[in-house]
C-alpha positions in Angstrom: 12.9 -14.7 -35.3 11.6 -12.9 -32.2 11.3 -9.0 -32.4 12.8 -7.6 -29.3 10.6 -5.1 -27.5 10.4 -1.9 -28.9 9.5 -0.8 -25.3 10.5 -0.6 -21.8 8.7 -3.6 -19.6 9.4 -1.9 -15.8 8.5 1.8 -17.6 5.2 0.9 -19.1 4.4 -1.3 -15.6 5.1 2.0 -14.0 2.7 3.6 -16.0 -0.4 1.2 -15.7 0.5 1.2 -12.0 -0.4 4.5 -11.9 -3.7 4.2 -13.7 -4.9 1.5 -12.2 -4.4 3.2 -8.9 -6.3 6.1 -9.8 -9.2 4.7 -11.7 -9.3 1.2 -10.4 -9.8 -2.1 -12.8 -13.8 -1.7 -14.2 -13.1 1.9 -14.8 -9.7 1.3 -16.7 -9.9 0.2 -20.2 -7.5 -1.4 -22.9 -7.5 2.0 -24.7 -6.7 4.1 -21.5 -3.7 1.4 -21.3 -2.5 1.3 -24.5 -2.6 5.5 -24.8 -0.9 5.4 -21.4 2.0 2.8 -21.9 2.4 3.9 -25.1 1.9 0.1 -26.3 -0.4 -1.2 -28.4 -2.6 -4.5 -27.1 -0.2 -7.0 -28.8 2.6 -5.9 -26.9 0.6 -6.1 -24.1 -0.8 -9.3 -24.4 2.5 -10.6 -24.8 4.2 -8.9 -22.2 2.0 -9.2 -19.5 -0.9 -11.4 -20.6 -4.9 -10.1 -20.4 -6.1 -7.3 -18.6 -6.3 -8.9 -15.1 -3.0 -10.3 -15.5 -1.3 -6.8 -15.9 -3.5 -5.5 -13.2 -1.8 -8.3 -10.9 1.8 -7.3 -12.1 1.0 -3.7 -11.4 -0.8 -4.3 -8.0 2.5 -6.3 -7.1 5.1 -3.7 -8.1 2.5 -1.4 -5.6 2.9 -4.1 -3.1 6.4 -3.9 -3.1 6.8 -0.4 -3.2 4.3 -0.1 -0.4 5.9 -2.3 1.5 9.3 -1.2 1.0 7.9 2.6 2.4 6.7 1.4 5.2 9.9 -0.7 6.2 12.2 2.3 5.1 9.9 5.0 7.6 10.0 2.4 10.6 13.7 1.9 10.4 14.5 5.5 9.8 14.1 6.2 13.5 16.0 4.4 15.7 13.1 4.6 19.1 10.6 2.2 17.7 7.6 4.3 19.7 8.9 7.7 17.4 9.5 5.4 13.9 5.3 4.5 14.6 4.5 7.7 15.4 6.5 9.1 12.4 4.6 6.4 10.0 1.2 7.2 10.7 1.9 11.5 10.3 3.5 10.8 7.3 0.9 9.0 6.1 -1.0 11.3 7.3 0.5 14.2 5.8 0.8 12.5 2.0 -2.9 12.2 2.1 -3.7 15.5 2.8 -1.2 16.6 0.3 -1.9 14.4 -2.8 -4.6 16.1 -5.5 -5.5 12.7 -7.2 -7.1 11.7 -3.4 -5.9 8.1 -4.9 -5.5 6.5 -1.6 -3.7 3.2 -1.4 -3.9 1.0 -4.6 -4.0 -1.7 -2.2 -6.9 -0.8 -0.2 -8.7 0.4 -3.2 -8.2 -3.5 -4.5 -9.6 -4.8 -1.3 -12.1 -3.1 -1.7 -13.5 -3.0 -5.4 -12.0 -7.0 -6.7 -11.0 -8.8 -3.0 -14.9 -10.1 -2.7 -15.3 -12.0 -5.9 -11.6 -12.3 -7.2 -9.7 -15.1 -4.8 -6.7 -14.5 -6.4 -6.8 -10.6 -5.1 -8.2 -11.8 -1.8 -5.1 -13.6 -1.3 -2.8 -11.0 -2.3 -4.0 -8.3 -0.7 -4.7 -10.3 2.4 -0.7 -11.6 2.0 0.1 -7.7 1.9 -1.7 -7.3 5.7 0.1 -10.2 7.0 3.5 -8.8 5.7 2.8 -5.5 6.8 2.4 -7.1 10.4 5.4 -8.6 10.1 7.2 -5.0 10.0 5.4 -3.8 12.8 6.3 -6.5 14.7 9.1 -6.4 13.9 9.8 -2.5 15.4 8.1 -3.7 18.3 10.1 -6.8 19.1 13.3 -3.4 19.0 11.1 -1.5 21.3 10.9 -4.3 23.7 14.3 -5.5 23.4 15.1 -1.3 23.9 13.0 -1.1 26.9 10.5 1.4 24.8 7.9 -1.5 25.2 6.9 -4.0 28.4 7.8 -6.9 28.5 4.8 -8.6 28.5 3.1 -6.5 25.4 1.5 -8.9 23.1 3.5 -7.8 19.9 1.5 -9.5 17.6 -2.0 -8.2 18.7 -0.8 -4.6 18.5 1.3 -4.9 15.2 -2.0 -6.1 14.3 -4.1 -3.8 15.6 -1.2 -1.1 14.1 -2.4 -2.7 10.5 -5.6 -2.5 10.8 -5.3 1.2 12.2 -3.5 2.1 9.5 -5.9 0.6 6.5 -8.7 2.2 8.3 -6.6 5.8 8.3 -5.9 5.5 4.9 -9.7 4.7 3.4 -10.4 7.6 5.9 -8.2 10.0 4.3 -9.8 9.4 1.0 -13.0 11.6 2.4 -10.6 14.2 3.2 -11.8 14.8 6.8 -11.1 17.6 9.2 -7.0 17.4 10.4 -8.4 18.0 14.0 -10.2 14.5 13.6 -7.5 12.9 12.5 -5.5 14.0 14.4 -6.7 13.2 17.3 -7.7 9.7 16.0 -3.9 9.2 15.2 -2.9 10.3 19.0 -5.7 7.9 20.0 -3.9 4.7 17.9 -0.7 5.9 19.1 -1.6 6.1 23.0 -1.5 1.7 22.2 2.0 2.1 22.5 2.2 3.1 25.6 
């Protein structure tokens, strides 16, 4: 007979989330897991599979999250021009205000496991196609509103919107000066115009 877990699954996710996002895979090991989650490796193992594989649930959840924010902020205001411009301060302002200087778990994946791991390529690369999705999507209500021309080419500039905002984000991790971002953020924005 099958013990049932002695543990929440969603709850200890939560928890290696977190870790991973702050110390990245190479740095995180099973001990930092298991004393994090509050699990030991078997339960791992047979809840989420090896190392890499919990990484990938908890880069997922991330994902979601991640992309759930960014949906939420760019409905939130009904002028798709302010819901942007509301986006990138926020993002903006949660950077300058978060101690752990984590940055975006995303990003951070790109960066240390994208080059050599396909499957990460792929799912971080799926992440920057969805997130142009969203932004397209705000601009296809700015055009239909009258906030954008009709001839803008709403793909190009939800795309350029993307890349904008992955660059803003590894930015932020050097904590630069507010004036330079700041005016960088004014710069991105003038686009909508």
């Amino acid at each position: 007979m099958v013990r049932p877990r002695e543990f929440q699954e969603d709850k200890a996710l939560e928890k290696a989330m977190h870790l991973f996002w702050e110390k990245g895979y190479e740095a995180t090991s099973l001990s930092d897991l298991t004393s994090c989650m509050g699990i030991q490796k078997p339960s791992i193992y047979a809840a989420f599979g090896d190392k890499k594989d919990l990484f990938e649930a908890a880069l997922r959840k991330y994902i979601h999250e991640h992309a759930s924010f960014i949906r939420r902020q760019l409905q939130s205001v009904s002028s798709a021009k302010e819901a942007i411009r509301s986006l990138f301060e926020e993002i903006t302002r949660q950077s300058y205000e978060d101690d752990r200087n984590r940055g975006c778990f995303c990003i951070n994946t790109m960066v240390e496991l994208a080059p050599h791991e396909p499957r990460f390529e792929v799912l971080t690369r799926e992440h920057q196609l969805y997130l142009s999705v969203i932004f397209l999507e705000t601009i296809e209500r700015g055009k239909k509103s009258g906030e954008f021309q009709p001839g803008v080419n709403a793909k190009a500039l939800a795309n350029t919107l993307v890349v904008s905002l992955i660059g803003l984000t590894v930015m932020m991790k050097s904590r630069p000066d507010r004036g330079f971002v700041n005016q960088s953020v004014e710069t991105i924005l003038s686009l909508l115009d």
